[in-house]
PLY file of the C-alpha trace (Angstrom):
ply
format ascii 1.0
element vertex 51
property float x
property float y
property float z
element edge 50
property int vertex1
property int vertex2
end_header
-9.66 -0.39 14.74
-6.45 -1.65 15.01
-3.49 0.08 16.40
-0.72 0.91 13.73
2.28 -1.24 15.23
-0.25 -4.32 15.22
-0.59 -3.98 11.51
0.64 -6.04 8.47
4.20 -4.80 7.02
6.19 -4.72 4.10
9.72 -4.12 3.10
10.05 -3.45 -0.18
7.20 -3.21 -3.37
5.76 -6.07 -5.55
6.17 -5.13 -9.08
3.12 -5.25 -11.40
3.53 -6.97 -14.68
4.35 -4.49 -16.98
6.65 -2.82 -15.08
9.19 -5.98 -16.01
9.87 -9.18 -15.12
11.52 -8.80 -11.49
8.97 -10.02 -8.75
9.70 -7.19 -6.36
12.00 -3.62 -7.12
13.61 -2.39 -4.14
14.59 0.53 -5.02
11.03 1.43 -4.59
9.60 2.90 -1.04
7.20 0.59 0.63
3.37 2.34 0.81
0.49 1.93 2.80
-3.04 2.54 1.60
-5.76 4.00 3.41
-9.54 2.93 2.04
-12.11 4.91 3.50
-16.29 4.20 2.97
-18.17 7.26 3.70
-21.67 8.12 4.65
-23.08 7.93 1.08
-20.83 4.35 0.73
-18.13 5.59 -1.31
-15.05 3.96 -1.19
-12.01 6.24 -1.67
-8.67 5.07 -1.28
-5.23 7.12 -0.26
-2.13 6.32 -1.29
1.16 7.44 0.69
4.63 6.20 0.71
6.29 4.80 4.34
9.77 6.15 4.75
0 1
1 2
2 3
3 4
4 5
5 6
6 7
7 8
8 9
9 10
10 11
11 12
12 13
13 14
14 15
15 16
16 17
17 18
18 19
19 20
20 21
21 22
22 23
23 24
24 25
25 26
26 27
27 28
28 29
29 30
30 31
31 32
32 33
33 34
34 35
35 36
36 37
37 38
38 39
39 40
40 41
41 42
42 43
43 44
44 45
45 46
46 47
47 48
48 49
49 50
């Protein structure tokens, strides 16, 4: 696994298309997402937001 600090970053939160036409809004938090496969191969993901 690899350690947190040696993980891709962002600084601010790509819009999706219908929530207008600006490429990124940073007034939103950057979030990280955590996908995790279980036993029965399940994929689940976790959203959380990075402050």
């Amino acid at each position: 696994m690899t350690p947190p600090e040696q993980t891709p970053r962002s600084s601010v939160t790509r819009a999706v298309p219908w929530e207008g036409d600006e490429l990124a809004d940073r007034a939103q938090p950057p979030g990280i997402a955590f996908h995790v496969l279980d036993d029965d191969r399940r994929l689940t993901t976790h959203y959380r937001v990075v402050l």
